[in-house]
DRENKOLKE-765089 format. One record per residue (C-alpha): residue in one letter; residue number from 1; x, y, z. Coordinates in Angstrom, 1 decimal, m for minus. Example, Ala and Ser with C-alpha at 12.3 -4.5 7.8 and 13.67 -1.06 7.14 Angstrom:
residues 2
  aa    i       X       Y       Z
   a    1    12.3    m4.5     7.8
   s    2    13.7    m1.1     7.1
***
This chain:
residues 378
  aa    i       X       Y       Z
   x    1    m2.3   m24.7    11.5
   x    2    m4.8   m22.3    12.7
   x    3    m4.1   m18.8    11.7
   x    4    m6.0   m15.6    12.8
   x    5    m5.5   m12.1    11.1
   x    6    m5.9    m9.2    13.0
   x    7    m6.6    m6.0    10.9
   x    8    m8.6    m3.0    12.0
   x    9    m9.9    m2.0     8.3
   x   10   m10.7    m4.4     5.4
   x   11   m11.8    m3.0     2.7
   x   12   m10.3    m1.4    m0.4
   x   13   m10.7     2.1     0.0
   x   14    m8.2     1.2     3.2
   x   15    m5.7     0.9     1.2
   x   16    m2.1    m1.3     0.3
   x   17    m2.5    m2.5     4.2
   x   18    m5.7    m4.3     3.4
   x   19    m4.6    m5.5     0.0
   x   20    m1.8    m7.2     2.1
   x   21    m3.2    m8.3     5.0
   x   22    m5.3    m9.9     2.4
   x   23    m2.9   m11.2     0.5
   x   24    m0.8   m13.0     3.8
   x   25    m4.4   m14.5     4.2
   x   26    m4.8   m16.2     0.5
   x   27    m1.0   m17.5     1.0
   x   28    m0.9   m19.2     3.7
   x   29    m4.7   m20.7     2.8
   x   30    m3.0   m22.0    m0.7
   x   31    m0.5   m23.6     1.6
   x   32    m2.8   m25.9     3.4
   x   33    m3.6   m23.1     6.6
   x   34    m6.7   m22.7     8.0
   x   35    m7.2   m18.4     8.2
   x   36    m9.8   m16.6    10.1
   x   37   m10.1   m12.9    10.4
   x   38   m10.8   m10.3    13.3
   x   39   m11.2    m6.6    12.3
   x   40   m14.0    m3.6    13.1
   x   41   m17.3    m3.9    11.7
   x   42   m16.9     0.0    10.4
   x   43   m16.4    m0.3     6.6
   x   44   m16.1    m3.6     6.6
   x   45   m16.4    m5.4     3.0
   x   46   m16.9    m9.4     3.0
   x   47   m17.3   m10.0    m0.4
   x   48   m13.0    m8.3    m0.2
   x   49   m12.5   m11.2     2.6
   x   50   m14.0   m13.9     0.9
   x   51   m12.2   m13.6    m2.4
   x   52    m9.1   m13.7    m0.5
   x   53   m10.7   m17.1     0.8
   x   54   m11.5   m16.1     4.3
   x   55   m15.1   m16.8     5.5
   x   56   m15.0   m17.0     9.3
   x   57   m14.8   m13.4    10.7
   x   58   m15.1   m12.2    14.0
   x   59   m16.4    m8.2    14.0
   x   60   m15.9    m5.7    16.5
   x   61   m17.4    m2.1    17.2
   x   62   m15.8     1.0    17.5
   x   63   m15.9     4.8    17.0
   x   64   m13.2     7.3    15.4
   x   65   m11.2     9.8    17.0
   x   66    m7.8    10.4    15.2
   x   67    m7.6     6.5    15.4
   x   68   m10.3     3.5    15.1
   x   69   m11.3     2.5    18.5
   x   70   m12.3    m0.4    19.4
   x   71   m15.4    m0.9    21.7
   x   72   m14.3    m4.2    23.0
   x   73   m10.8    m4.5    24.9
   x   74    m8.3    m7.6    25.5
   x   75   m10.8    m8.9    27.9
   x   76   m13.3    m9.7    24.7
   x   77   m10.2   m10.2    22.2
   x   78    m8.7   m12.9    24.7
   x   79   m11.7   m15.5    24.2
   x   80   m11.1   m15.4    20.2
   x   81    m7.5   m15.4    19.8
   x   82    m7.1   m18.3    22.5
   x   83    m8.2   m21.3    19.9
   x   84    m5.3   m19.9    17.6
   x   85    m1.9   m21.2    16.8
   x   86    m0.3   m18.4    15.6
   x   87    m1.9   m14.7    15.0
   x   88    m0.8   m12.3    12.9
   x   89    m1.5    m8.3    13.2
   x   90    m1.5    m6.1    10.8
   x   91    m0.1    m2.3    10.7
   x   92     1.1     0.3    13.0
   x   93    m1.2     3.1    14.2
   x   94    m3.7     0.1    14.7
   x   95    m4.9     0.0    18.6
   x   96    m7.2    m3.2    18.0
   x   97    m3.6    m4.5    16.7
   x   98    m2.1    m2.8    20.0
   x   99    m5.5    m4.7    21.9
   x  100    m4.7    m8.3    20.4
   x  101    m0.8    m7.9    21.4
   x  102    m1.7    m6.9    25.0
   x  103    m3.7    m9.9    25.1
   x  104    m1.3   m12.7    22.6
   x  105     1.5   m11.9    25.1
   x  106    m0.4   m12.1    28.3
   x  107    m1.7   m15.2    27.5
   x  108     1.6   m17.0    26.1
   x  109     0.3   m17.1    22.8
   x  110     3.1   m16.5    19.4
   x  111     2.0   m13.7    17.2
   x  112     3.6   m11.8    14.0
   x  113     4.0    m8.4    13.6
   x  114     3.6    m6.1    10.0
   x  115     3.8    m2.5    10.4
   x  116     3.1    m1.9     6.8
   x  117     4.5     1.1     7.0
   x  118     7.1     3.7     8.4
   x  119     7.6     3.5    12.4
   x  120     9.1     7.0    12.8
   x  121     6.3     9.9    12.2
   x  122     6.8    11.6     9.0
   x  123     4.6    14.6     9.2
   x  124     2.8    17.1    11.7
   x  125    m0.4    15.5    12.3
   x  126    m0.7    14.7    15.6
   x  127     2.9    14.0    16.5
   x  128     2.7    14.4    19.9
   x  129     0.1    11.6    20.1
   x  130     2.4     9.7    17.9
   x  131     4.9    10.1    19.7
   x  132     3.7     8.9    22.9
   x  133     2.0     5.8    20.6
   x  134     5.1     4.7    19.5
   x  135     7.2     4.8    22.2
   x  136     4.4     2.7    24.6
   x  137     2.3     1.2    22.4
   x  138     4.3     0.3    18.7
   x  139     7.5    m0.1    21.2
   x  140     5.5    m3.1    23.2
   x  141     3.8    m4.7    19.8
   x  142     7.5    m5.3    18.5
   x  143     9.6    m6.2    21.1
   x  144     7.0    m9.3    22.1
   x  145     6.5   m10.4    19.2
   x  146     8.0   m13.4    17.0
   x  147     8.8   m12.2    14.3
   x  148     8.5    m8.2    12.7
   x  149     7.8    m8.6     9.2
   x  150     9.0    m5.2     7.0
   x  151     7.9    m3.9     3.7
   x  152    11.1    m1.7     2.7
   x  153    14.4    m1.0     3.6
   x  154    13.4     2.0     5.8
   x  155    10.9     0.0     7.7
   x  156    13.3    m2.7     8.1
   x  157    15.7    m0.3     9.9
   x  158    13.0     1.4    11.8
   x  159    12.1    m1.8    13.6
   x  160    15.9    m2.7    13.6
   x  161    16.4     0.0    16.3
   x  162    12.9    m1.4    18.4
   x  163    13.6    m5.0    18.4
   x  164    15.9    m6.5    21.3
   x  165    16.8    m9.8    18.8
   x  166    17.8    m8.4    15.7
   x  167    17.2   m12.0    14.1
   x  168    13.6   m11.7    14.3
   x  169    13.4    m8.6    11.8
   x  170    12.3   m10.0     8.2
   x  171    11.9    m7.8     5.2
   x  172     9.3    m9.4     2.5
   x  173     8.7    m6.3    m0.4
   x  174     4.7    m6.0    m1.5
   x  175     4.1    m8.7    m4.4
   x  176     1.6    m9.0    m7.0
   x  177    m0.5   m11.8    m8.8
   x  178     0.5   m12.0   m12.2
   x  179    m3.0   m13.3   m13.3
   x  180    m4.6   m10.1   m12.1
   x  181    m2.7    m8.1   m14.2
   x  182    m2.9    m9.8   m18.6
   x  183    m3.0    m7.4   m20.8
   x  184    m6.1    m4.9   m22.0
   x  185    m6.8    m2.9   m24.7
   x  186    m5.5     0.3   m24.6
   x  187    m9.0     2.1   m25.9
   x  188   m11.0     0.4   m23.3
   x  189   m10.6     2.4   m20.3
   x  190   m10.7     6.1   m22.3
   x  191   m13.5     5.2   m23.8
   x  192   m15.4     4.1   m21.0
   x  193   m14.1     7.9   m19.2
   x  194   m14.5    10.0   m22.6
   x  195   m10.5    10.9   m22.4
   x  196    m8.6    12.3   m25.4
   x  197    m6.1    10.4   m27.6
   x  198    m3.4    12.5   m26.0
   x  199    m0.9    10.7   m24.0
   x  200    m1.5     9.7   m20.2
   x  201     0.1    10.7   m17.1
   x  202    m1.7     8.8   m14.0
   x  203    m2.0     9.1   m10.2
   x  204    m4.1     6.0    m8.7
   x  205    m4.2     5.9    m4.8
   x  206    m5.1     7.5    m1.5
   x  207    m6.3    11.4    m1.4
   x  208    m4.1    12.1     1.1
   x  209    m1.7    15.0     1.5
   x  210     1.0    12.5     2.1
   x  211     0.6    10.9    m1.6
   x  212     1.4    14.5    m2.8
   x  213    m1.0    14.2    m5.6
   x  214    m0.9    18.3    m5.3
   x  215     2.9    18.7    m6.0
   x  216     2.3    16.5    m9.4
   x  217    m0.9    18.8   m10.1
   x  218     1.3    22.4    m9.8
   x  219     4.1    20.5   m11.5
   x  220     1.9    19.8   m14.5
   x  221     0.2    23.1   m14.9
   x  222     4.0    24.7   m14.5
   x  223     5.1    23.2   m17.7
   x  224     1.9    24.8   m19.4
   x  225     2.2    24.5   m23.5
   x  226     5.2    21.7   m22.5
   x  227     2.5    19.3   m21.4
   x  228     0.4    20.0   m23.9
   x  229     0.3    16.6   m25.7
   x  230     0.1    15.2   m22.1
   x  231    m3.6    14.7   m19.9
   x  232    m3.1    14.0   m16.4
   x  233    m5.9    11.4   m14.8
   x  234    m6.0    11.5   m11.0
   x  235    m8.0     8.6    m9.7
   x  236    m8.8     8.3    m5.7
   x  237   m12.3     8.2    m3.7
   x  238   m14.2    12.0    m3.1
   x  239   m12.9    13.6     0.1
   x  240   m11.4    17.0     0.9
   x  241    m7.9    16.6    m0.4
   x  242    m9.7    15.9    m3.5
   x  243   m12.1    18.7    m3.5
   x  244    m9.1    20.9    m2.7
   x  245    m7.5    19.6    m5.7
   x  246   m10.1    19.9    m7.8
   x  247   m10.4    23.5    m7.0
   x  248    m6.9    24.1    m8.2
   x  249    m7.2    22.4   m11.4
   x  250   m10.3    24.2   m12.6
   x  251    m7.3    27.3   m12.8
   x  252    m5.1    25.4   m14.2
   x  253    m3.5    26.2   m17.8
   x  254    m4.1    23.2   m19.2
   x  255    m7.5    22.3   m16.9
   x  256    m9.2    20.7   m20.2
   x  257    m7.0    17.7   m19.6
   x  258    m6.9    17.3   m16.1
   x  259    m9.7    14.2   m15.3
   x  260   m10.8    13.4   m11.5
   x  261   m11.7     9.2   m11.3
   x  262   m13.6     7.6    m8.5
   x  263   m11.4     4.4    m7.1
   x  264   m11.3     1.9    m9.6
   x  265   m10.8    m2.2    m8.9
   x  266   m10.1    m5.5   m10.5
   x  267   m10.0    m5.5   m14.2
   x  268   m11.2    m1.5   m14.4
   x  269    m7.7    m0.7   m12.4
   x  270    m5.5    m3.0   m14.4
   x  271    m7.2    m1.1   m17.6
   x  272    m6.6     1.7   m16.6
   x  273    m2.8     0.8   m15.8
   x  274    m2.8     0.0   m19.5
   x  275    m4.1     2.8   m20.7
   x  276    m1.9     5.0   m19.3
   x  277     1.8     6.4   m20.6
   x  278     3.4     7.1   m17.5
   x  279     3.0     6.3   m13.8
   x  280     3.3     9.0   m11.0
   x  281     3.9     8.5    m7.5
   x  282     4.4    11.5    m6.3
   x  283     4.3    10.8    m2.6
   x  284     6.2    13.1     0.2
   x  285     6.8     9.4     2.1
   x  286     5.4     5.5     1.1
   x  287     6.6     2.3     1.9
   x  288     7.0     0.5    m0.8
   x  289     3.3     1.4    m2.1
   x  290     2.0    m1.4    m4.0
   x  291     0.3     0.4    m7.6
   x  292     3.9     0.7    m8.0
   x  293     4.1    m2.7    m8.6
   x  294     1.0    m3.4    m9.9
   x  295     1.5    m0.7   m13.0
   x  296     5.2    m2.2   m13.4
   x  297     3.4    m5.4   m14.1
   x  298     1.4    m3.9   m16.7
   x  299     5.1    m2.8   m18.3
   x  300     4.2     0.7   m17.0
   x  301     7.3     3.4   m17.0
   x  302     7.0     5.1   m13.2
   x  303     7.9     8.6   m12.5
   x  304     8.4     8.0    m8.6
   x  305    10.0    10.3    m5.4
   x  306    13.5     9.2    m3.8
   x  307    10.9     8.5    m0.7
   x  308     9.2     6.3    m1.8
   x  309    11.2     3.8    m0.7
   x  310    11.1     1.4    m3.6
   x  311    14.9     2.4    m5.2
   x  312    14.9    m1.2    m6.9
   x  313    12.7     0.7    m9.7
   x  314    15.6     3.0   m10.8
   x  315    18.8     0.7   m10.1
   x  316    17.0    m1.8   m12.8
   x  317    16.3     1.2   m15.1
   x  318    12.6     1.2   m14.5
   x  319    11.8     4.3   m13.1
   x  320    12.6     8.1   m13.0
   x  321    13.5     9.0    m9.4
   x  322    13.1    12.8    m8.3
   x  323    12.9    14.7    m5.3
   x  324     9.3    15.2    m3.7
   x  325     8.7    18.5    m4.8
   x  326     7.4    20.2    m7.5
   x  327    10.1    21.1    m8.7
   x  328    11.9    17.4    m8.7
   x  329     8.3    16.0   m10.3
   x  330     8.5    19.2   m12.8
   x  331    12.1    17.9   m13.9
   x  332    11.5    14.7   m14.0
   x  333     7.7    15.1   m16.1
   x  334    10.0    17.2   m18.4
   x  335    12.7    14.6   m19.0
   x  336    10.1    12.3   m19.5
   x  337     8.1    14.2   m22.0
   x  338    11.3    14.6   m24.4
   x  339    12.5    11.1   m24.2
   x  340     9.6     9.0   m25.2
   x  341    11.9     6.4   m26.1
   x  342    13.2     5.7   m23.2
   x  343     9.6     5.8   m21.3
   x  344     9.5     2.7   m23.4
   x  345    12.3     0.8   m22.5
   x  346    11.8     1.7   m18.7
   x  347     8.5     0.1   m18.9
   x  348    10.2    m3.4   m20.5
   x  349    12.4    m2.5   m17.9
   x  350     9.9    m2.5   m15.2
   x  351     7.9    m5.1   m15.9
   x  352    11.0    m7.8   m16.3
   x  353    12.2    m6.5   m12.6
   x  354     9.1    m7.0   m11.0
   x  355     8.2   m10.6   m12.5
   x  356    11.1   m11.7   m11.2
   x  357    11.3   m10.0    m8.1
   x  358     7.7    m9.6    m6.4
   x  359     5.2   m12.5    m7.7
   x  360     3.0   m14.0    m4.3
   x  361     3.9   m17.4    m5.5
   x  362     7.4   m16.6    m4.3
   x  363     6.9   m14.5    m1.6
   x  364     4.2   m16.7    m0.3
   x  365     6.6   m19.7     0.5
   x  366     8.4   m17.1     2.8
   x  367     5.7   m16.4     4.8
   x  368     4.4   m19.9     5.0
   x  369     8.3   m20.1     6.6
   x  370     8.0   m18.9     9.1
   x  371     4.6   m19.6    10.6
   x  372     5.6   m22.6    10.7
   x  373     8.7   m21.9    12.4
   x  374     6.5   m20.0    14.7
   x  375     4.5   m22.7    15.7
   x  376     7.5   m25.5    16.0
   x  377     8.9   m22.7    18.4
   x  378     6.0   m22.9    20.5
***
């Protein structure tokens, strides 16, 4: 089958999306597909495509303005995706993704949907543009598509509420590949960074106000001479979030054990997953994110918010789950602090759940599903 993935951003700065969309691509290759790619030439990194095993790639201009925009419309996208059985678009808040849909459904041809993310607008930035995106343009993708394909439970309901055939809503959770992620010594990645012997607590993601990376910062300078035996390594690219936070933890009480990373990838991440004590993900809203997973898989404890969406963590005993504020992430760093014990069961804990839950092998089949049942459909 012929397979075309639709993505506005691939690279890995851009994120779990990418990683996914990236991910869907190697699947459905391992099971006998043949998978192209169209996305926008702005950031674009082949050498992430063709690991994935994607080498044909059709690229597309654009300019920002609160959203990528593409500088070719349906009229350009319609001579590409016409040679393709099935298509499959990634993320909400996409409008090449919005582009291709226009075009797949004028044209009678099948396509799959993955917000990879939530649908209903979580914060203030530009939420009257968001609104009027969602109800026109996110409202459209879903309800002509084959199938919606959901990362969590909240997506899941989200796009409940869009789609006119319930049927067609799938949830498939984020996965990992177990052979990214063998063991490393523990020493390697503080020595490489000059940290201290003292234990770890680590943030690895987007700087984003979102990821609330500041609420765990003010948590951690609140416990003061509590966290003493604790350094806190924040790893994300430069930007102003960052700067911002950087600025704070110069203040800080315990500001000789706060470290600032530059993004990390392949065997330096899964390092530095094992070199660390305790996972945060202090987000204000995720879906599902996927260094949750990837530092479970390294047998990693996980302090993580109620929003994050990924409760399986703390029903299996694999996570601590607090409210996303500081003073939820202040509670929850505390309890962790004086039960070191029990950080190391949660990390046994963590790791068995997501082996058996999340590995591509198996979530791969399901995908491979239903394009298939896609293209017998059509």
């Amino acid at each position: 089958m012929k397979i075309l993935l639709v993505d506005d951003a691939i690279y890995p700065l851009a994120g779990g999306s990418a990683e996914r969309s990236m991910r869907i691509g190697k699947c459905l290759i391992d099971h006998g597909h043949e998978v192209d790619l169209l996305t926008l030439a702005r950031d674009y990194d082949p050498e992430f495509a063709k690991k994935n095993g994607i080498n044909k790639v059709y690229l597309l201009p654009s300019i920002k303005y609160k959203y990528l925009i593409p500088l070719k419309g349906a009229g350009y996208i319609k001579h590409i995706v016409k040679d393709y059985d099935v298509v499959h678009i990634s993320k909400n808040w996409s409008l090449l993704g919005f582009f291709a849909a226009y075009c797949l459904k004028k044209y009678n041809i099948p396509y799959i949907f993955s917000p990879m993310g939530f649908i209903t607008v979580h914060n203030n930035k530009s939420r009257l543009v968001k609104f009027f995106y969602l109800k026109y343009l996110t409202s459209f993708t879903i309800k002509n598509c084959s199938y919606c394909i959901t990362v969590s439970n909240q997506e899941y309901q989200d796009c409940l509420e869009i789609m006119l055939d319930k049927t067609k809503v799938k949830l498939i959770p984020n996965g990992f590949v177990a052979a990214d992620f063998t063991e490393c010594p523990h020493n390697v990645f503080r020595e490489k960074y000059k940290l201290s012997s003292k234990k770890m607590l680590m943030f690895l993601g987007r700087m984003d106000p979102i990821k609330g990376v500041d609420l765990l910062l003010e948590a951690y300078d609140n416990l003061g001479q509590h966290a003493a035996d604790w350094q806190l390594v924040i790893i994300g690219p430069e930007n102003k979030y960052r700067r911002e936070l950087i600025s704070k933890a110069v203040k800080a009480i315990n500001k000789d054990l706060i470290t600032f990373i530059d993004p990390l990838y392949a065997d330096e991440k899964r390092c530095a997953y094992y070199a660390c004590d305790l996972f945060v993900i202090p987000s204000l809203y995720d879906a599902m994110t996927i260094v949750a997973l990837e530092a479970a898989a390294c047998g990693k404890p996980i302090l993580i918010t109620e929003t994050s969406d990924f409760p399986g963590l703390a029903l299996n005993g694999a996570s601590i789950q607090v409210p996303p504020t500081v003073e939820g992430i202040e509670t929850g760093l505390k309890y962790a602090f004086d039960n070191p014990q029990l950080l190391k069961s949660m990390g046994s804990n963590a790791r068995d759940y997501v082996y058996a839950n999340f590995d591509w092998n198996v979530l791969g089949k399901q995908y491979d599903e239903i394009f298939n049942s896609v293209k017998k459909k059509n």
